[in-house]
PDB file with one MODEL, atoms N, CA, C and O in Angstrom:
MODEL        1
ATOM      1  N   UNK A   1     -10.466  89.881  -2.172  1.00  0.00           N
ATOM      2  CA  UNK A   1     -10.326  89.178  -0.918  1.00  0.00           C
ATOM      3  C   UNK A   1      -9.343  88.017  -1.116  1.00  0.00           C
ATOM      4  O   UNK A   1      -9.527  87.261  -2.070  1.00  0.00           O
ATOM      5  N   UNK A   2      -8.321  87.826  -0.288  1.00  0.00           N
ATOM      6  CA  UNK A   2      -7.665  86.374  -0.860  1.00  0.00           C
ATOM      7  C   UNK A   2      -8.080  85.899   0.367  1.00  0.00           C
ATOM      8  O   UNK A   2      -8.740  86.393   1.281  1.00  0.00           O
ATOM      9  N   UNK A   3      -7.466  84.664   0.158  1.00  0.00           N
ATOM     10  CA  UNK A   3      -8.495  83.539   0.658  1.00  0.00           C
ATOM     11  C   UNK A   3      -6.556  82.649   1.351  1.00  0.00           C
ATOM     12  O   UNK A   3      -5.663  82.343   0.560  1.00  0.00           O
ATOM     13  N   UNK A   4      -6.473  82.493   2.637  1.00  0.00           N
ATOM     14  CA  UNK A   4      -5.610  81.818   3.305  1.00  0.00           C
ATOM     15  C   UNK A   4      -5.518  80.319   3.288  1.00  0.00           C
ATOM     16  O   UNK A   4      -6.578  79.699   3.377  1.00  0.00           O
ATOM     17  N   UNK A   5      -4.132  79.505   3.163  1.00  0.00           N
ATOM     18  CA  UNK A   5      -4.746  78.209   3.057  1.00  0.00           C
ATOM     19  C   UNK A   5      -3.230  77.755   3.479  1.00  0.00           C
ATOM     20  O   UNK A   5      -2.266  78.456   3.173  1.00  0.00           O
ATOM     21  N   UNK A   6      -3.087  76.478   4.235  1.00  0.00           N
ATOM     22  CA  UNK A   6      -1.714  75.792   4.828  1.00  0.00           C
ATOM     23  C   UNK A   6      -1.485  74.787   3.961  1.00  0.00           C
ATOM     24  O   UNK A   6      -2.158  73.788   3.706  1.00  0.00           O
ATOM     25  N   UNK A   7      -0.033  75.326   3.368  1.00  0.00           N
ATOM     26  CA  UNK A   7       0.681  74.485   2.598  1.00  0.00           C
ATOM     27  C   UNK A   7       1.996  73.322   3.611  1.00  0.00           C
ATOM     28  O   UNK A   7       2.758  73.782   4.461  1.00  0.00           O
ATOM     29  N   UNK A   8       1.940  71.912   3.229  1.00  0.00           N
ATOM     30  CA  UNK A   8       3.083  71.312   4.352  1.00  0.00           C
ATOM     31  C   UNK A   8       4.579  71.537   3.715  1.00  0.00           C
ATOM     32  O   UNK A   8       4.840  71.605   2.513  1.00  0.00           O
ATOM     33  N   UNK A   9       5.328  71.618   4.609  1.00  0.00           N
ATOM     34  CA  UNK A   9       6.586  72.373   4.654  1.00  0.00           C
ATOM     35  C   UNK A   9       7.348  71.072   3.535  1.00  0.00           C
ATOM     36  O   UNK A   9       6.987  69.978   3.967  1.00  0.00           O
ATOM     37  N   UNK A  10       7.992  70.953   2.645  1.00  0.00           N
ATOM     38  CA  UNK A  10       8.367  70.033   1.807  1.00  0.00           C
ATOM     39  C   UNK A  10      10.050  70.252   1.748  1.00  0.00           C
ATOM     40  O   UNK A  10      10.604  71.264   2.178  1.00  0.00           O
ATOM     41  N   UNK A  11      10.358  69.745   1.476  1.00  0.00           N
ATOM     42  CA  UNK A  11      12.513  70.010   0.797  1.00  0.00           C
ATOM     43  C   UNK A  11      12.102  71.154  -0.325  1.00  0.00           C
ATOM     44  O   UNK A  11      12.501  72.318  -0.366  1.00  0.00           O
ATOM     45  N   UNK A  12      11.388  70.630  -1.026  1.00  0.00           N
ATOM     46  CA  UNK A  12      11.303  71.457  -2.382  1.00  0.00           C
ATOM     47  C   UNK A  12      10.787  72.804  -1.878  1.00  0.00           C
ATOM     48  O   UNK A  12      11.439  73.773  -2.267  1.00  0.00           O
ATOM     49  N   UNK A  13       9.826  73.029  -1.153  1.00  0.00           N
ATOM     50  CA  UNK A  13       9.004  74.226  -0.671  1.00  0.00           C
ATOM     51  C   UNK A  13      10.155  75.209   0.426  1.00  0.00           C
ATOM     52  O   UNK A  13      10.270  76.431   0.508  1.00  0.00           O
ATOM     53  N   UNK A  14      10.803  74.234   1.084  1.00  0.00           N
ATOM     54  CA  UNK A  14      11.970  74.746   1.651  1.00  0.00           C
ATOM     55  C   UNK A  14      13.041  75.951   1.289  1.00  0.00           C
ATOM     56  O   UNK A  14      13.391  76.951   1.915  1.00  0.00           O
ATOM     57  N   UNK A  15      13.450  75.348  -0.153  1.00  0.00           N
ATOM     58  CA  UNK A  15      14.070  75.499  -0.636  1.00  0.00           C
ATOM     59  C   UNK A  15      13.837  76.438  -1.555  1.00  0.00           C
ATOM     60  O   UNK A  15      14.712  77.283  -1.743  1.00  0.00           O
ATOM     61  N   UNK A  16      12.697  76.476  -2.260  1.00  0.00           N
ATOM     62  CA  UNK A  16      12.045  77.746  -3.075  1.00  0.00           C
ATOM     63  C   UNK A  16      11.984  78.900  -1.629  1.00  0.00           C
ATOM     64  O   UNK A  16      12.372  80.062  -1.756  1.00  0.00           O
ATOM     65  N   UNK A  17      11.744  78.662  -1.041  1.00  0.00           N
ATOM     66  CA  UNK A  17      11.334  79.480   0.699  1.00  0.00           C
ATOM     67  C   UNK A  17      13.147  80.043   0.794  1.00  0.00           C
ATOM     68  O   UNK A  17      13.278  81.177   0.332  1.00  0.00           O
ATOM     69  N   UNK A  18      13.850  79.704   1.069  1.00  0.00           N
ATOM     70  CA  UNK A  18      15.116  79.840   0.749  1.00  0.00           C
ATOM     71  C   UNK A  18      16.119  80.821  -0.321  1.00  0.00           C
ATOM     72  O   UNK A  18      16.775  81.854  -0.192  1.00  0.00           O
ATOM     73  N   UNK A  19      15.856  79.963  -1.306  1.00  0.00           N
ATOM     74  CA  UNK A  19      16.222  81.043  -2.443  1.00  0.00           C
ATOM     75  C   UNK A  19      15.070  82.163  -2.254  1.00  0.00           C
ATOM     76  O   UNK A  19      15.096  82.319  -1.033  1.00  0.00           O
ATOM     77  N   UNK A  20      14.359  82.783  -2.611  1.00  0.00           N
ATOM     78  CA  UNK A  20      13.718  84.029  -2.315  1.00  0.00           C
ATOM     79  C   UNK A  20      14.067  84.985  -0.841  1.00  0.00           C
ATOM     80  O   UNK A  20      13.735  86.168  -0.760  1.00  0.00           O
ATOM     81  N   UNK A  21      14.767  84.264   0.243  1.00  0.00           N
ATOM     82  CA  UNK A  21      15.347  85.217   1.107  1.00  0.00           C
ATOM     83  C   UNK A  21      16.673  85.730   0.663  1.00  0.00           C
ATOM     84  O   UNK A  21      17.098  86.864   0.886  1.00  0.00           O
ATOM     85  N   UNK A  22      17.480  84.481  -0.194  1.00  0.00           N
ATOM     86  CA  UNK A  22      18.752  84.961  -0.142  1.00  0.00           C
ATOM     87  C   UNK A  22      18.711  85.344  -1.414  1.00  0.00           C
ATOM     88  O   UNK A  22      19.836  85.634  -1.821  1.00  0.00           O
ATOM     89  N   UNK A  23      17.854  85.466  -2.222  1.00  0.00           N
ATOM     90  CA  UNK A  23      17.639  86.856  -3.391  1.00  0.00           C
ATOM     91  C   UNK A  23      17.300  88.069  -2.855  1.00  0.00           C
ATOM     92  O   UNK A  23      17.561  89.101  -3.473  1.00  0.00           O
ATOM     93  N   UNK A  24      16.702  88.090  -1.684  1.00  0.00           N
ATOM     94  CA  UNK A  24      16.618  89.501  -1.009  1.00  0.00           C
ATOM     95  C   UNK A  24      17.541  90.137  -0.272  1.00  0.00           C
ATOM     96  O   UNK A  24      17.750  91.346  -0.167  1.00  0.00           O
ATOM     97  N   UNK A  25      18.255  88.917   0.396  1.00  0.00           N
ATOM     98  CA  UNK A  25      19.579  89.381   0.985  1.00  0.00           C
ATOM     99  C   UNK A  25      20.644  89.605  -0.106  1.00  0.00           C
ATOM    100  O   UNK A  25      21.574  90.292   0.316  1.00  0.00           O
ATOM    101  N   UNK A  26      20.779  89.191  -1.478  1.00  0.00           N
ATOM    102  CA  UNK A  26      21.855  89.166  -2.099  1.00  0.00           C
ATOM    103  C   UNK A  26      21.333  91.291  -3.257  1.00  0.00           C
ATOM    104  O   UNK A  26      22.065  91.869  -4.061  1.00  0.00           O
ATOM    105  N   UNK A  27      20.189  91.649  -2.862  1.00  0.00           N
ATOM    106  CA  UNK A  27      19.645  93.005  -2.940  1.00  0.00           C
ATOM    107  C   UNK A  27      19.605  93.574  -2.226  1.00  0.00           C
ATOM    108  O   UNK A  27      19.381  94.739  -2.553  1.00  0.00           O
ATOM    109  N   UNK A  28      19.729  93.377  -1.086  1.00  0.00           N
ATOM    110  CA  UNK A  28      19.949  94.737   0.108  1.00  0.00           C
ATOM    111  C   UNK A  28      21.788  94.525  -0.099  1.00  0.00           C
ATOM    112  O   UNK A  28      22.255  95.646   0.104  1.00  0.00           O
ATOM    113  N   UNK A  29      22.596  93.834  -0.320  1.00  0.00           N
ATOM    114  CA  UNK A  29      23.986  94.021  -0.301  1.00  0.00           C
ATOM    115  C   UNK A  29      24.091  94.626  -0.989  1.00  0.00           C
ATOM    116  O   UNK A  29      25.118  95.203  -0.632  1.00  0.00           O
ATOM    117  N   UNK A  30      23.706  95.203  -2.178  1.00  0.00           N
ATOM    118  CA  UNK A  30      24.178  96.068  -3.162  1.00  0.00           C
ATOM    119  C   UNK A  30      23.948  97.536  -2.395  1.00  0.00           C
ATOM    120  O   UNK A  30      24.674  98.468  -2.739  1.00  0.00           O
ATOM    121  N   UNK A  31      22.924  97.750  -1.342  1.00  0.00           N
ATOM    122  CA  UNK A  31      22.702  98.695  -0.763  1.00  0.00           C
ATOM    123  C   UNK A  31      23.764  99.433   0.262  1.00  0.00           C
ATOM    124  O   UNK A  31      24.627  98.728   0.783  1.00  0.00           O
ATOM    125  N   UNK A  32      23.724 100.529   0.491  1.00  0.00           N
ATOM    126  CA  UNK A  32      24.584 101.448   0.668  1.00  0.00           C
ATOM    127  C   UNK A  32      23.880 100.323   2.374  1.00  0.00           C
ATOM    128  O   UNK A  32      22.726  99.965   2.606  1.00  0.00           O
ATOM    129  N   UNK A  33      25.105 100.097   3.172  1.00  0.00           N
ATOM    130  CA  UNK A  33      25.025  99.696   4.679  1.00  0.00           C
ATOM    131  C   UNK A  33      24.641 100.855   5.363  1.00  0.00           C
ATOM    132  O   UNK A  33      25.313 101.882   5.455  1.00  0.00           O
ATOM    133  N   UNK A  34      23.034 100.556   6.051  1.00  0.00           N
ATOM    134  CA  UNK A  34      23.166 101.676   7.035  1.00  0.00           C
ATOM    135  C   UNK A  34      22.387 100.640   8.110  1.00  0.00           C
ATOM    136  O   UNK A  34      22.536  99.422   8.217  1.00  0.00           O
ATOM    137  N   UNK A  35      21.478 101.570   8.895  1.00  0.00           N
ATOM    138  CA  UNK A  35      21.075 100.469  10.235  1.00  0.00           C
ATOM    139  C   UNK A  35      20.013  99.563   9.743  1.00  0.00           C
ATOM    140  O   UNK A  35      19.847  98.361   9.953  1.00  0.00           O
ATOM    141  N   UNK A  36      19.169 100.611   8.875  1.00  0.00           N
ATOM    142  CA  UNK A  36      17.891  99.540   8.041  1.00  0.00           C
ATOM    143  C   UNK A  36      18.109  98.702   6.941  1.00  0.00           C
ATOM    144  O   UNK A  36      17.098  98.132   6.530  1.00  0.00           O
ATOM    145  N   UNK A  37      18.982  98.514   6.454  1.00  0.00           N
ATOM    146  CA  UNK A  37      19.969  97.782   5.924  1.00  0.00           C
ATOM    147  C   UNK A  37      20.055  96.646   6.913  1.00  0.00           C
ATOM    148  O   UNK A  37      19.401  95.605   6.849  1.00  0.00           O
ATOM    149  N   UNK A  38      20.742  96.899   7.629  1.00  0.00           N
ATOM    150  CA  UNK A  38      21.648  96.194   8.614  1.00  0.00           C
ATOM    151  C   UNK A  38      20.357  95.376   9.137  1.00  0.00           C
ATOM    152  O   UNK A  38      20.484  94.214   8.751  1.00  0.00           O
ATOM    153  N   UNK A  39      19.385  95.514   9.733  1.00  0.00           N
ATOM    154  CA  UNK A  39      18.203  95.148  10.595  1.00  0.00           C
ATOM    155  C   UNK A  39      17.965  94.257   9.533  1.00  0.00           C
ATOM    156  O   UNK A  39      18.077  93.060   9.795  1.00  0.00           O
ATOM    157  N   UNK A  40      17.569  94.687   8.048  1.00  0.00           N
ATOM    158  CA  UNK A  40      16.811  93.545   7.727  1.00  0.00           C
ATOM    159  C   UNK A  40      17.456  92.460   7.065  1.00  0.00           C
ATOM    160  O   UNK A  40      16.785  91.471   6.770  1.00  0.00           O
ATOM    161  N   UNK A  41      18.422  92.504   6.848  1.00  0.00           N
ATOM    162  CA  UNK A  41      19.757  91.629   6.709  1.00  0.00           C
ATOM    163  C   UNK A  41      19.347  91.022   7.528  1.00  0.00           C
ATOM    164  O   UNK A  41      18.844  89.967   7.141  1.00  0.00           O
ATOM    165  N   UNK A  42      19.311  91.239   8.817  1.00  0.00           N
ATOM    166  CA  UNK A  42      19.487  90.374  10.380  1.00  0.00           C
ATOM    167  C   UNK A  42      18.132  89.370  10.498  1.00  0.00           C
ATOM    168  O   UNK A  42      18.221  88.168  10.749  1.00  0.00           O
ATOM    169  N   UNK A  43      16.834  90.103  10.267  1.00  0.00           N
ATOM    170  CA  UNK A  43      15.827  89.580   9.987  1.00  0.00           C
ATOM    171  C   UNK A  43      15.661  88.360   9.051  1.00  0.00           C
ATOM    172  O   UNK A  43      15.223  87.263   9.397  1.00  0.00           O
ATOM    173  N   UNK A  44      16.059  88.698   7.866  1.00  0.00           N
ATOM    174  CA  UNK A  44      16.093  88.057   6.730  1.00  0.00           C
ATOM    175  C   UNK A  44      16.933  86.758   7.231  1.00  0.00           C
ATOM    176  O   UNK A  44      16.401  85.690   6.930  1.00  0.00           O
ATOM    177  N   UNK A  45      18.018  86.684   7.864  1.00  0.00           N
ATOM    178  CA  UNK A  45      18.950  85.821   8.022  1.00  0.00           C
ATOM    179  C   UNK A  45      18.156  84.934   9.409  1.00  0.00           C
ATOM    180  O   UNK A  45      18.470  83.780   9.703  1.00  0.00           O
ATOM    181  N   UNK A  46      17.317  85.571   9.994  1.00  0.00           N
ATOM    182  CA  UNK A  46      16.713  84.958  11.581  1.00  0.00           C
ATOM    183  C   UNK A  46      15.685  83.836  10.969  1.00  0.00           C
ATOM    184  O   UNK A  46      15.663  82.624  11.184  1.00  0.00           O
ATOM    185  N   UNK A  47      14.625  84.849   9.919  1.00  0.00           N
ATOM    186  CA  UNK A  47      13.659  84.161   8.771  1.00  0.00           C
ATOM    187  C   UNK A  47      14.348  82.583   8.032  1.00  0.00           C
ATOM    188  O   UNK A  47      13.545  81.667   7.849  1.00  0.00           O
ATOM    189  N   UNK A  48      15.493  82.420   7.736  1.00  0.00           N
ATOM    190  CA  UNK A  48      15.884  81.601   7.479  1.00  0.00           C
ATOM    191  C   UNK A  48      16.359  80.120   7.947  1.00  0.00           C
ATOM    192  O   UNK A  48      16.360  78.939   7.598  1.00  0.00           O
ATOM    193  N   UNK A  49      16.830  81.155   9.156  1.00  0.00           N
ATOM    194  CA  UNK A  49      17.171  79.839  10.205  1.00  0.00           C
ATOM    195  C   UNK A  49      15.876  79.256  10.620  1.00  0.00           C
ATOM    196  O   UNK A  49      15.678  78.050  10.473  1.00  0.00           O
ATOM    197  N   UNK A  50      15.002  80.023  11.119  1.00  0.00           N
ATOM    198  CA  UNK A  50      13.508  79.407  11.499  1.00  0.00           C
ATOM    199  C   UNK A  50      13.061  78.606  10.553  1.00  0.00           C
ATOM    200  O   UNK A  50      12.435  77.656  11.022  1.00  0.00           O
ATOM    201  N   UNK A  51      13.177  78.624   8.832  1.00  0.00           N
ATOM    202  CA  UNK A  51      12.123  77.785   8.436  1.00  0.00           C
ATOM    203  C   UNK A  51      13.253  76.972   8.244  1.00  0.00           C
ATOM    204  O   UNK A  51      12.624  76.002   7.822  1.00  0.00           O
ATOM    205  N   UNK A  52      14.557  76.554   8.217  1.00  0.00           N
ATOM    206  CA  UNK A  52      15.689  75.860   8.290  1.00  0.00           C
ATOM    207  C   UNK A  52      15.185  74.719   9.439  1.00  0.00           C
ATOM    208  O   UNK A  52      15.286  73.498   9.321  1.00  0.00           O
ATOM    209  N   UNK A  53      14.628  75.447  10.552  1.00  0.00           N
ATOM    210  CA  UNK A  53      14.840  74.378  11.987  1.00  0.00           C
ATOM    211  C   UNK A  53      13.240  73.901  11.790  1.00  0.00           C
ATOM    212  O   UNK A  53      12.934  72.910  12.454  1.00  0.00           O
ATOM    213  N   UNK A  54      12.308  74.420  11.054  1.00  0.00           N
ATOM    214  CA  UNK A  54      11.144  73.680  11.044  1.00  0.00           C
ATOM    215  C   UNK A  54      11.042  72.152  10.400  1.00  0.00           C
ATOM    216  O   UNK A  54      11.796  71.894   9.461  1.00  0.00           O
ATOM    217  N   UNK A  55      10.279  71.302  10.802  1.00  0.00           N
ATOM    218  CA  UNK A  55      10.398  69.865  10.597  1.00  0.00           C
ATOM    219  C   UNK A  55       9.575  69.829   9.106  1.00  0.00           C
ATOM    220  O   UNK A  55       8.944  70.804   8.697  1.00  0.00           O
ATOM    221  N   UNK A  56       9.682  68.579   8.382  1.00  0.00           N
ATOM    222  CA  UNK A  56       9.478  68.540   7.136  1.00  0.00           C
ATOM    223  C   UNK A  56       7.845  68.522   7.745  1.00  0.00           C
ATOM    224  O   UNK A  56       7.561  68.275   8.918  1.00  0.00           O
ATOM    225  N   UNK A  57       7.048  68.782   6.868  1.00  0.00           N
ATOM    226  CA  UNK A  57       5.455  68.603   6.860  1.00  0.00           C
ATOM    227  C   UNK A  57       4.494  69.648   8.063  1.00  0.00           C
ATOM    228  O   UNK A  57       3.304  69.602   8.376  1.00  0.00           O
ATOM    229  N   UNK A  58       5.620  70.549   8.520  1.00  0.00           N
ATOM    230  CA  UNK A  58       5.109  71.390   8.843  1.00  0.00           C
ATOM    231  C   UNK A  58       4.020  72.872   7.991  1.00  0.00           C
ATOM    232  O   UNK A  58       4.263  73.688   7.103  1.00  0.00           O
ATOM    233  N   UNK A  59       2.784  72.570   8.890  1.00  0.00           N
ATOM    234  CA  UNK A  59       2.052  73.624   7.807  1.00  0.00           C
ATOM    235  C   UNK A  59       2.163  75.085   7.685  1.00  0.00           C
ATOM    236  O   UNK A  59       1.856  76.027   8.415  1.00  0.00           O
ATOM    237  N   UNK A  60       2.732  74.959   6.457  1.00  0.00           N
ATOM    238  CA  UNK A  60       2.788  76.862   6.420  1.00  0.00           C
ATOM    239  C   UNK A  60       1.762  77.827   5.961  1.00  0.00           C
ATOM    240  O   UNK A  60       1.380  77.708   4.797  1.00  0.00           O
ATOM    241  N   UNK A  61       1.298  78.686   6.637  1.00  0.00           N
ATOM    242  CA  UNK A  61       0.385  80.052   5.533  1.00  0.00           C
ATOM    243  C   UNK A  61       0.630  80.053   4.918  1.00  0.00           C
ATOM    244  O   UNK A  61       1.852  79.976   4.787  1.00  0.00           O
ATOM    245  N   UNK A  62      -0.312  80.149   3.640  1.00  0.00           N
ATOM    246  CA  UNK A  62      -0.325  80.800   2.216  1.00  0.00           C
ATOM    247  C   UNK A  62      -1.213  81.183   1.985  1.00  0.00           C
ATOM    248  O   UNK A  62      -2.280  80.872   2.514  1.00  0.00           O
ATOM    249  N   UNK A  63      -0.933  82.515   0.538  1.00  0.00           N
ATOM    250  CA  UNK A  63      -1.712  83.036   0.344  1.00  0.00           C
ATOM    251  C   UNK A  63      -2.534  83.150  -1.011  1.00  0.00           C
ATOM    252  O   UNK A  63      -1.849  83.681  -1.885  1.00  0.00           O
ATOM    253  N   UNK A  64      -3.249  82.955  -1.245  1.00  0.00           N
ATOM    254  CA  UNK A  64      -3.618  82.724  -3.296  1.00  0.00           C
ATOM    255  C   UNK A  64      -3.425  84.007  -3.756  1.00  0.00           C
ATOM    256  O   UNK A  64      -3.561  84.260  -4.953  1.00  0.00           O
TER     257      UNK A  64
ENDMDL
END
């Protein structure tokens, strides 16, 4: 069972939050471009801007 718990949004937490999208985006580029490709590129890049525009000390889900 894991157990849910809100972490506040930090620079540092940001930023670890950050690098791990654009390690995923910098692995689907090696991928042959097709539409599901393409989609989650788009996703991945939407995911970013959102926690980009969230204010510092905002609480995020987590999970243990």
């Amino acid at each position: 069972m894991t157990s849910e718990f809100y972490k506040p949004l930090t620079p540092s937490f940001r930023n670890d939050i950050n690098t791990a999208i654009e390690n995923q985006i910098k692995e689907l580029n090696t991928c042959k471009g097709n539409a599901f490709v393409n989609m989650q590129i788009i996703g991945l890049t939407a995911h970013k801007n959102l926690i980009n525009a969230l204010p510092d000390g905002y609480p995020i889900p987590c999970k243990k």
